[in-house]
N, C-alpha and C positions, 0 to 999 in steps of 0.2 A: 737264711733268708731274713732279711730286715724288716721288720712289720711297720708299719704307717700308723701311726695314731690318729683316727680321724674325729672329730666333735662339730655335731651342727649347730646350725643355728638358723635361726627365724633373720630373715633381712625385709627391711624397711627404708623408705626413703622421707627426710626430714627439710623439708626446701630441696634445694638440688645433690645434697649432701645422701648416700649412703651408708647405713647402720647395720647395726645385727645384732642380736641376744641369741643369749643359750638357749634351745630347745629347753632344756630343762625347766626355766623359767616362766615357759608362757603353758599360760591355763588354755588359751583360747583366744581365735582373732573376730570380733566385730564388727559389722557394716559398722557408719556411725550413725547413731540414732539420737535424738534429744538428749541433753545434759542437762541437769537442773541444776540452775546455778547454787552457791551456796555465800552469802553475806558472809566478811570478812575474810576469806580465804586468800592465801598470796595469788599474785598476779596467773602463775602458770597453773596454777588448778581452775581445771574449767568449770568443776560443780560433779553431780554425782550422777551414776545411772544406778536401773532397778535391774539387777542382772539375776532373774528365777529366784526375784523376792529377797536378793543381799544386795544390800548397797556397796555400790563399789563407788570410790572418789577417780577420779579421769584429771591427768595431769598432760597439759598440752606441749610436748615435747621441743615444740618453735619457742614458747614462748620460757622455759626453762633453761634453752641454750641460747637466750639472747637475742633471739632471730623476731620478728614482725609477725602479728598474729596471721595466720593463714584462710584462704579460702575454702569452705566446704566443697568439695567436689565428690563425685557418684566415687571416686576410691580413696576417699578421706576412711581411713579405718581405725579401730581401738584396741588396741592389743592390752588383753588379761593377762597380767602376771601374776605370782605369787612370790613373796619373797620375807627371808623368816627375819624376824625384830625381836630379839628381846624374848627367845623362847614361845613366841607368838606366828603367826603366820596373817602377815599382811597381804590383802587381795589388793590390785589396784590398777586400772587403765592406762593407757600410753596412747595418745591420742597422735593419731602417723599423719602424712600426707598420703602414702599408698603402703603396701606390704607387698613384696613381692613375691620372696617365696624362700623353703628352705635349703642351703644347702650346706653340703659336707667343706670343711676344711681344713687341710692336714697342720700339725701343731709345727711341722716345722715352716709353713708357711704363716705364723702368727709374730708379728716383729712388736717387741715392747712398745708401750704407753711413748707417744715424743715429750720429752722434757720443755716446757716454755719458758720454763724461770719459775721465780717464786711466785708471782703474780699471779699465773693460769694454772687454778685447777684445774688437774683431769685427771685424777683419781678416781673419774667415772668411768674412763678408756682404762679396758682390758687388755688394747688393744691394739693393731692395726692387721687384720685378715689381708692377705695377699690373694688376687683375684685376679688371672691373667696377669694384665701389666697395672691394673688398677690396685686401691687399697678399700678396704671398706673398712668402718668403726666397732671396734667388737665395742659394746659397753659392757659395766661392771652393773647389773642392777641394784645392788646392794649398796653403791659408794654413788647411786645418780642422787639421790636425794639423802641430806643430813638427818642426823638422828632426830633433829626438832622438825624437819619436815615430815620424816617417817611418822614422828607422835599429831602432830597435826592429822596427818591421814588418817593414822589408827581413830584417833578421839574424833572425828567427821564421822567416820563408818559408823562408832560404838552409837555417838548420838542419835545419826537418822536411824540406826534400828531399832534402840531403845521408844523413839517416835513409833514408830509401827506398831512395837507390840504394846504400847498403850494406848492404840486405837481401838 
């Protein structure tokens, strides 16, 4: 008897586009609540939340994949992830259009990254999840954002907390 390898994942929708990360990956999903902006940060980091007294930085997933900043709406959500850097463990938000929900999908329905040419990276796509006759976007957390983006977030976090505990 042939056993099924199954792996879930948390799915998301991004504009009209649906996505999905490894369960493994998400700490936890957020209504969205206030983001405090933060002076000089690149375009797609929205600014930081106070998530049980850790700052976490919130990176707007429209505005990362080139897409038009988007409307708050009652299911505008923030997906906590973690994901390790450098020996390190980075916390950090993913600011959705909505979350949907988790589910299983077996590995032989996962079809390689499409190739665009040299031009288009997607070395973020783990992926393409086969869904009935649909596709969803597995991503790669680890490869969505560049190591100088990663140290940007790190160095945000370390500052605003270092702020705290010298209040």
């Amino acid at each position: 008897m042939e056993t099924t390898l199954l792996s879930q994942y948390l799915t998301f929708r991004v504009d009209q586009e649906h996505f999905a990360l490894s369960v493994s990956h998400v700490r936890e999903v957020l209504e969205y609540n206030d983001v405090t902006k933060v002076p000089r940060m690149p375009d797609f980091m929205c600014g930081v939340i106070n998530l049980r007294g850790s700052v976490v930085p919130v990176i707007d997933l429209r505005l990362k994949f080139g897409l038009s900043k988007g409307e708050v709406t009652v299911d505008t959500s923030i997906v906590v992830v973690e994901i390790e850097w450098k020996d390190e463990m980075v916390v950090m938000g993913l600011l959705t259009d909505s979350v949907e929900a988790v589910i299983e999908i077996a590995q032989e329905d996962v079809q390689p990254a499409p190739q665009m040419g040299t031009k288009v990276d997607t070395s973020f796509i783990q992926g393409m999840g086969k869904i009935d006759e649909n596709f969803i976007i597995l991503l790669n957390i680890t490869r969505l954002l560049s190591g100088d983006e990663i140290l940007k977030v790190a160095e945000q976090q370390q500052v605003k907390e270092d702020k705290e505990v010298q209040k």
